[in-house]
C-alpha positions as CSV (number, residue, x, y, z in Angstrom):
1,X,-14.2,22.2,19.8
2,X,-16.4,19.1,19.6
3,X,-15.9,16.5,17.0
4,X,-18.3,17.1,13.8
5,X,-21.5,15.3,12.9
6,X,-21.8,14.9,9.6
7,X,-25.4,14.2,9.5
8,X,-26.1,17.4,11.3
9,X,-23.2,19.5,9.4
10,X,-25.5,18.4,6.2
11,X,-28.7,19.9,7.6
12,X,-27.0,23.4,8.8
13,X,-25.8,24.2,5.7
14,X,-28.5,22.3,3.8
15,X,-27.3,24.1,-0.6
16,X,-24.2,25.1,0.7
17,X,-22.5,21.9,0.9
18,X,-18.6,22.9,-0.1
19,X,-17.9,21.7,-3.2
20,X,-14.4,20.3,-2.8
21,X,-16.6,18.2,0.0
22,X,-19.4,17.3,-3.1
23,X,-16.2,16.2,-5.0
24,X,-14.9,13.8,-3.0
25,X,-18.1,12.3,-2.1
26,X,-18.6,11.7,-5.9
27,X,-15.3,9.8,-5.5
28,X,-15.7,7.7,-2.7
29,X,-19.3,7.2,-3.5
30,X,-18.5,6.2,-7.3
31,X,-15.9,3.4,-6.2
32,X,-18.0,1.9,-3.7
33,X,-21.2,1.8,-6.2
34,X,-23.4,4.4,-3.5
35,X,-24.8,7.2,-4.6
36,X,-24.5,10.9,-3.2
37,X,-28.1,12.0,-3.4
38,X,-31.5,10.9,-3.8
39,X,-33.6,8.4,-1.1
40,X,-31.5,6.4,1.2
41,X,-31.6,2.5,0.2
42,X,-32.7,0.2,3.1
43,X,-29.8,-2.6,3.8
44,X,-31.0,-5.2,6.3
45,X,-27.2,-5.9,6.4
46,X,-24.9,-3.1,5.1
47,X,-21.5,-4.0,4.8
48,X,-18.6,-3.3,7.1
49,X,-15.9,-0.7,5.6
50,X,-12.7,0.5,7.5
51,X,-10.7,3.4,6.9
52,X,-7.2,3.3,8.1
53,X,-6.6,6.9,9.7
54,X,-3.4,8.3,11.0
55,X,-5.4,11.5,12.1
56,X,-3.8,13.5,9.3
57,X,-5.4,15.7,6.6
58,X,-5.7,13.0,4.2
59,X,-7.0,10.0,6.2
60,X,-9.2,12.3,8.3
61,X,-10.7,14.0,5.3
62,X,-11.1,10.5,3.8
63,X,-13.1,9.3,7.3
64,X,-15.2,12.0,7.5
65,X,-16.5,11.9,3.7
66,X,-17.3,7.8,4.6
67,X,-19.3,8.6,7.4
68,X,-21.6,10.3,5.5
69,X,-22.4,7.1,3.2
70,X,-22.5,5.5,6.8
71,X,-25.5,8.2,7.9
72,X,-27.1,6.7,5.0
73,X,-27.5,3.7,6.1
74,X,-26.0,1.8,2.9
75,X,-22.5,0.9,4.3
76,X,-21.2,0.3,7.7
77,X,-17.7,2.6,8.1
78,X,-15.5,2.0,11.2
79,X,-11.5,2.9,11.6
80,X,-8.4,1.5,12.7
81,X,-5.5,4.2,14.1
82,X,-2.4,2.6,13.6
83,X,0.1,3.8,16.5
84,X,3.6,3.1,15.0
85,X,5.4,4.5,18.1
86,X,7.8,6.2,16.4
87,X,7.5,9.7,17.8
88,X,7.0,11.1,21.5
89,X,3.5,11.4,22.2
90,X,2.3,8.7,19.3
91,X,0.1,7.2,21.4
92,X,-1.9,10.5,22.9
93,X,-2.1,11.4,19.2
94,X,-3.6,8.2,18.4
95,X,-6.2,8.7,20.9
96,X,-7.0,11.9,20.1
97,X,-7.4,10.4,16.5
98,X,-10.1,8.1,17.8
99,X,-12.1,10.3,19.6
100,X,-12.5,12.4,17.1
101,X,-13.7,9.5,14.2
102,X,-15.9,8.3,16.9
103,X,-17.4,12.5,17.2
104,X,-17.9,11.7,13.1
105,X,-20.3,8.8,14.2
106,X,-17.0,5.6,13.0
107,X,-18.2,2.5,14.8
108,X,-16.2,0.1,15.5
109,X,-12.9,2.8,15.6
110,X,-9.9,0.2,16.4
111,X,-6.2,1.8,17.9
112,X,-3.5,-0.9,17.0
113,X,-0.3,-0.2,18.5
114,X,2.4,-2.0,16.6
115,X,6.5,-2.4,16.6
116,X,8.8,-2.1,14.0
117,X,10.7,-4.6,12.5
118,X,13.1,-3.0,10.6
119,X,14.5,-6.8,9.1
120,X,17.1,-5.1,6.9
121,X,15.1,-2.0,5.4
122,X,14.6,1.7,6.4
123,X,12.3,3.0,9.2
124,X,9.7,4.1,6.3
125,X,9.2,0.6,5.2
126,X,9.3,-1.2,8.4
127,X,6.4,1.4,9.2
128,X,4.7,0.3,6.0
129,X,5.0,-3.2,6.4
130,X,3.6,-3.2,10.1
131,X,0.8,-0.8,9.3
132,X,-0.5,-2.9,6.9
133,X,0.1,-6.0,8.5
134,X,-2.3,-4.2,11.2
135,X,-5.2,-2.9,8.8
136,X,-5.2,-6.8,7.4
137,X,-5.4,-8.0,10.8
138,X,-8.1,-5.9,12.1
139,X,-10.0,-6.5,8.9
140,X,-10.3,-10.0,9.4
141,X,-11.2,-9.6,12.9
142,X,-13.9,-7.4,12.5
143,X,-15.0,-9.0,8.9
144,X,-14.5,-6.0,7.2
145,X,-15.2,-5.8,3.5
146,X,-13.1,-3.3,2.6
147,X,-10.2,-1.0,3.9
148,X,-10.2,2.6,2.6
149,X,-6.6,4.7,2.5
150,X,-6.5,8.4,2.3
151,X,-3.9,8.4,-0.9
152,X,-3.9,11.3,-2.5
153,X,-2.6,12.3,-6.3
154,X,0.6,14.4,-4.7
155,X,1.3,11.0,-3.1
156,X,1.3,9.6,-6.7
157,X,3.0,12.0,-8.5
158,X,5.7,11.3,-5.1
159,X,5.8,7.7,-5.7
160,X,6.7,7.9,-9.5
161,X,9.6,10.0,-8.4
162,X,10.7,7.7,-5.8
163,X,10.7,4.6,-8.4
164,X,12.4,7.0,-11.4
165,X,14.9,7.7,-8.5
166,X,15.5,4.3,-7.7
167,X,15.2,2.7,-11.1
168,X,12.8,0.8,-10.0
169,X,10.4,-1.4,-12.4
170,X,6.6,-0.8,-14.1
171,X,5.0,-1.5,-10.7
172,X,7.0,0.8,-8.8
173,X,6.5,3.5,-11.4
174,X,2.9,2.5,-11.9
175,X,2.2,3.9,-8.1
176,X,-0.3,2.8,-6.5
177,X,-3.8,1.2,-7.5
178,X,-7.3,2.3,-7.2
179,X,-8.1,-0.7,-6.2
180,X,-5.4,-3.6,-4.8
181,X,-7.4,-6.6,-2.7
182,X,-8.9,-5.3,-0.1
183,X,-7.6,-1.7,-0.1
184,X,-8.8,0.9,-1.8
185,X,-7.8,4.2,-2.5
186,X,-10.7,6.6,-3.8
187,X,-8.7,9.9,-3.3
188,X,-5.7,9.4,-5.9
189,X,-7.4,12.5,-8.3
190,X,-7.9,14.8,-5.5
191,X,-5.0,17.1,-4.7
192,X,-3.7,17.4,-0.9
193,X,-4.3,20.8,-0.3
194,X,-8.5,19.6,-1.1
195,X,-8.3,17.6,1.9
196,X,-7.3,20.3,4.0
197,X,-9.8,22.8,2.3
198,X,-12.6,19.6,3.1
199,X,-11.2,19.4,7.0
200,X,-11.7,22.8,7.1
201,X,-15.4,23.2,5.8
202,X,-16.3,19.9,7.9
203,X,-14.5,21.5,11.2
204,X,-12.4,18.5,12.1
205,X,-9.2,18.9,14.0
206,X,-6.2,17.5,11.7
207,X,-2.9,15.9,12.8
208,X,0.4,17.3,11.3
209,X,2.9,14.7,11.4
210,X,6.3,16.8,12.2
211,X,8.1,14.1,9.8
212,X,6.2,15.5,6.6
213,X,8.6,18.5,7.4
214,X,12.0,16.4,8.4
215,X,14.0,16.4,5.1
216,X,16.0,13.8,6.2
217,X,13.6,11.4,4.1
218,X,13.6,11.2,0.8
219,X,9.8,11.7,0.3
220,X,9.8,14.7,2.2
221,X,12.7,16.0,0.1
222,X,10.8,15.3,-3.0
223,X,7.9,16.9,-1.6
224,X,8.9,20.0,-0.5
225,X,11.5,20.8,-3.2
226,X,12.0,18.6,-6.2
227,X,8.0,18.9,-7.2
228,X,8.3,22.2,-6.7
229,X,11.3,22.6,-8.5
230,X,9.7,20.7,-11.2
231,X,7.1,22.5,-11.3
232,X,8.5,25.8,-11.8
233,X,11.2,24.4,-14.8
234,X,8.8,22.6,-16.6
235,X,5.7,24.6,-15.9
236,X,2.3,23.7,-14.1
237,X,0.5,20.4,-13.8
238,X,3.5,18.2,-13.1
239,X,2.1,16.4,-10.2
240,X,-1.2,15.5,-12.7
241,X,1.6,14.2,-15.4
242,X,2.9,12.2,-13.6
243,X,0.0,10.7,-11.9
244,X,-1.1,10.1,-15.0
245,X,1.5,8.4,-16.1
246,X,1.4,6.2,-13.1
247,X,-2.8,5.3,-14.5
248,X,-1.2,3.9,-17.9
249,X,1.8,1.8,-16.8
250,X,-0.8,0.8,-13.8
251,X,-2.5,-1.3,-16.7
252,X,0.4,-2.7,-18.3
253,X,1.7,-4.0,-14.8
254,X,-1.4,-5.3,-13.6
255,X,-1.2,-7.5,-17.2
256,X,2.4,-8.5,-16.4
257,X,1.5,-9.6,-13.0
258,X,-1.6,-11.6,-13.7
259,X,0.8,-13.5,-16.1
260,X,3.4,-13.6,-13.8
261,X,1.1,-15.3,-10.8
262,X,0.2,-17.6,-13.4
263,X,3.4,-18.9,-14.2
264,X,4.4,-18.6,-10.4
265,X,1.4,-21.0,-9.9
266,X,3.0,-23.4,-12.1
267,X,6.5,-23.5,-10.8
268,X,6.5,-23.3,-7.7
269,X,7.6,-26.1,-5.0
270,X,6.8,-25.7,-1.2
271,X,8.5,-27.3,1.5
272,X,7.6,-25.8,4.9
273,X,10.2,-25.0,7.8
274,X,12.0,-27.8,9.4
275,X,14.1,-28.2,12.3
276,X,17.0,-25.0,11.8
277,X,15.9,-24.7,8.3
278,X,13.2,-22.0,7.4
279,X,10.4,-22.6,4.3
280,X,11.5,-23.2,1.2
281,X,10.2,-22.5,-2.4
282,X,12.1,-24.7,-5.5
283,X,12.0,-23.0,-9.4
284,X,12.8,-25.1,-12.3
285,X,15.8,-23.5,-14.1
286,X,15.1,-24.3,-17.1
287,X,10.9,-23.1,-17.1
288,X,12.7,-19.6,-15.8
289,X,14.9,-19.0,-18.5
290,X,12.2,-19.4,-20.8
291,X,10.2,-16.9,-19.7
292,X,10.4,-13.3,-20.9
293,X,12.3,-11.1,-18.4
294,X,9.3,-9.0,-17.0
295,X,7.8,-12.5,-15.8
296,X,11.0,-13.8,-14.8
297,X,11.7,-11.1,-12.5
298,X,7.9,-10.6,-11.2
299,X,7.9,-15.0,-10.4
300,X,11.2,-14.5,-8.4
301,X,9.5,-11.6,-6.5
302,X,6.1,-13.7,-5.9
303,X,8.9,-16.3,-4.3
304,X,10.3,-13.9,-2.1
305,X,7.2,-12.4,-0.8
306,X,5.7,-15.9,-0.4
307,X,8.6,-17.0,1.8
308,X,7.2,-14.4,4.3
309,X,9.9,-11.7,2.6
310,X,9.5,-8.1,1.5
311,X,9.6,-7.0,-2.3
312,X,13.4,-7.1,-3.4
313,X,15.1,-4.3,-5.5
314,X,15.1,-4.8,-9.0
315,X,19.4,-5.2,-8.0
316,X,18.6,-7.9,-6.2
317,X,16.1,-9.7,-8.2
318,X,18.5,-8.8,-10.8
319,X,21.6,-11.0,-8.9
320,X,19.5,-13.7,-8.3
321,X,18.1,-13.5,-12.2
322,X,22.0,-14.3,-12.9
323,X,22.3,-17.1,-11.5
324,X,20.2,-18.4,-13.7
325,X,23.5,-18.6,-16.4
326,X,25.2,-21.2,-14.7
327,X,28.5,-18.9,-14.4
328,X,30.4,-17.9,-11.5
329,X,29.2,-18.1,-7.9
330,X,25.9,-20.5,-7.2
331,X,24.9,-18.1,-4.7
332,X,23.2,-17.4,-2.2
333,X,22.1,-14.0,-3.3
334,X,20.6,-12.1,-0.5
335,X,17.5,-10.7,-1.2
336,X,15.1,-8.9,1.1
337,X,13.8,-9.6,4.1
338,X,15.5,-12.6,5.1
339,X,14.9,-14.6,1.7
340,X,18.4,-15.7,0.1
341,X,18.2,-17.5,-3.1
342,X,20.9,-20.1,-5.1
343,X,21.4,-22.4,-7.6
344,X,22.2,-26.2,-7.0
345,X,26.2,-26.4,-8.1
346,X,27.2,-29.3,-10.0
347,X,29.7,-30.3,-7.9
348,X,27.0,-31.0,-5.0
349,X,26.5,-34.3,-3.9
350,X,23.1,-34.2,-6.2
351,X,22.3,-36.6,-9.2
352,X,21.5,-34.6,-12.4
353,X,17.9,-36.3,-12.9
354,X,17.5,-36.0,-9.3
355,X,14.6,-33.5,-7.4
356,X,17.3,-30.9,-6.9
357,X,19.4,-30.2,-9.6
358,X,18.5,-27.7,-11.9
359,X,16.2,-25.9,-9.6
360,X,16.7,-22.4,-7.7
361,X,16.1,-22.3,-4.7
362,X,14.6,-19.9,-2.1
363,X,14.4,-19.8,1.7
364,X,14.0,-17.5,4.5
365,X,15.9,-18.0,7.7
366,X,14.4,-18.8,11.1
């Protein structure tokens, strides 16, 4: 079957466009400030907008609703396929991928092929990390305003669960953003099974990723049994309650985290890597116990990722946090991603007014 044209899909069924299609045009069209119908605006210089696409339901859906606003001639809408390797055949899927956005008229369509650096966490995350380490990088390369992901709202009903189950923090709970730098995210109201009903009105050729079905991961298992489960104790609409929940704490973080990169502005101390010794960022003991908790914890977690780490658990942030009391071991408290973090004993070779004492201090190893 050849790829779609969405251009020409428009004119053969010219007042029977499917309305799950219609929808998700509205959404995509509302967050980029385009508009679904009426005369096409002239753009001497449209912008450039990527959509990263694994080939699945989701991300395909997503690519094909983007290249209409491309047919319009407002935007620019190109791809990047992200090739993780982690399956037999990932890079003949990958392929296939690309063809197929280039059929929906995606231009440039960009196939990364990354590896893994697993660094102390799970295959999930390492997968996260490097795919978005490759959507940023292509982005830059290719001057893209913009990078669109195929999220959906069953993914952020998922992601609640996964933070509840973890006992994770506000931003963990608070899912994921509309809108987060450069990414954006216009699907998180539409449900999954709409994106296969809009793959199948638009005649694209979807990818079903085998691991959606492995239950060895835990988002598979919450998936495929404890929504439904949910669902059927507590009645109907489960996956909407607790997106919905994820749109209130959303606002609460987002507050908590512009006041915490504020304070994290303030505090922070730089020294860059030298000789055996990897970069290395000083906090003031004293300014940290002052802070309220939320901050406290969100400025030792700006630390960690801007050592080049990944975002700690709240356990770890948590260990670090104590050794903020002065009590017990100075450290160094592991935290993710290579970062360790401790506290200047008193019984190091350090004067008490000097630039070390009373500071904690995190580095990541070469």
């Amino acid at each position: 079957m050849e790829p779609v044209n969405t251009a020409r899909e428009d004119r053969r069924t010219r007042g029977r466009l499917d309305p799950t299609v219609g929808k998700a045009r509205a959404m995509v069209g509302q967050l980029l400030g385009l508009k679904t119908t009426g005369k096409n605006r002239v753009v001497a210089d449209p912008p450039l907008l990527l959509v990263g696409c694994s080939g699945g339901p989701d991300s395909l859906a997503l690519a094909a609703v983007c290249a209409f606003f491309a047919s319009r001639g407002e935007v620019r809408v190109g791809a990047v396929v992200v090739d993780h390797q982690m399956q037999s055949g990932s890079a003949e899927v990958a392929q296939a991928t690309a063809e197929q956005l280039r059929g929906l008229g995606l231009d440039p369509v960009v196939v990364r092929r990354v590896d893994l650096n697993h660094d102390g966490v799970g295959p999930e995350a390492a997968a996260r990390a490097a795919r978005f380490a490759a959507l940023e990088e292509t982005a830059l390369e290719l001057g893209a305003h913009n990078v669109l992901l195929g999220h959906t709202l069953d993914d952020q009903a998922e992601s609640v669960l996964l933070g509840l189950a973890r006992g994770s923090g506000t931003r963990s709970l608070a899912g994921m953003r509309e809108r987060r730098g450069m990414y954006l995210r216009p699907f998180l109201a539409l449900r999954r099974h709409e994106t296969l009903t809009i793959c199948e009105a638009l005649e694209l050729r979807p990818w079903h990723d085998p691991a959606n079905q492995d239950l060895a991961y835990l988002r598979v298992r919450v998936r495929n049994r404890v929504i439904p489960f949910l669902g059927s104790e507590l009645g109907p609409g489960i996956a909407e309650s607790l997106a919905r929940s994820a749109s209130i704490l959303g606002h609460d973080a987002d507050y908590l985290d512009e006041l915490a990169a504020a304070e994290y502005a303030t505090l922070a101390v730089r020294r860059p890597a030298s000789g055996h010794a990897g970069p290395e960022i000083t906090l003031p003991e004293g300014a940290l116990r002052g802070l309220a908790p939320a901050l406290r914890m969100r400025v030792l977690a700006l630390a960690a990722v801007d050592l080049g780490g990944v975002q700690p658990s709240l356990e770890r942030l948590a260990a670090a946090e104590k050794l903020l009391e002065r009590k017990g071991s100075a450290g160094p408290v592991q935290l993710a991603g290579k970062v360790s973090a401790w506290r200047i004993s008193r019984n190091q070779d350090v004067p008490q007014d000097g630039p070390g004492y009373g500071k904690l201090v995190l580095r990541r190893s070469t």
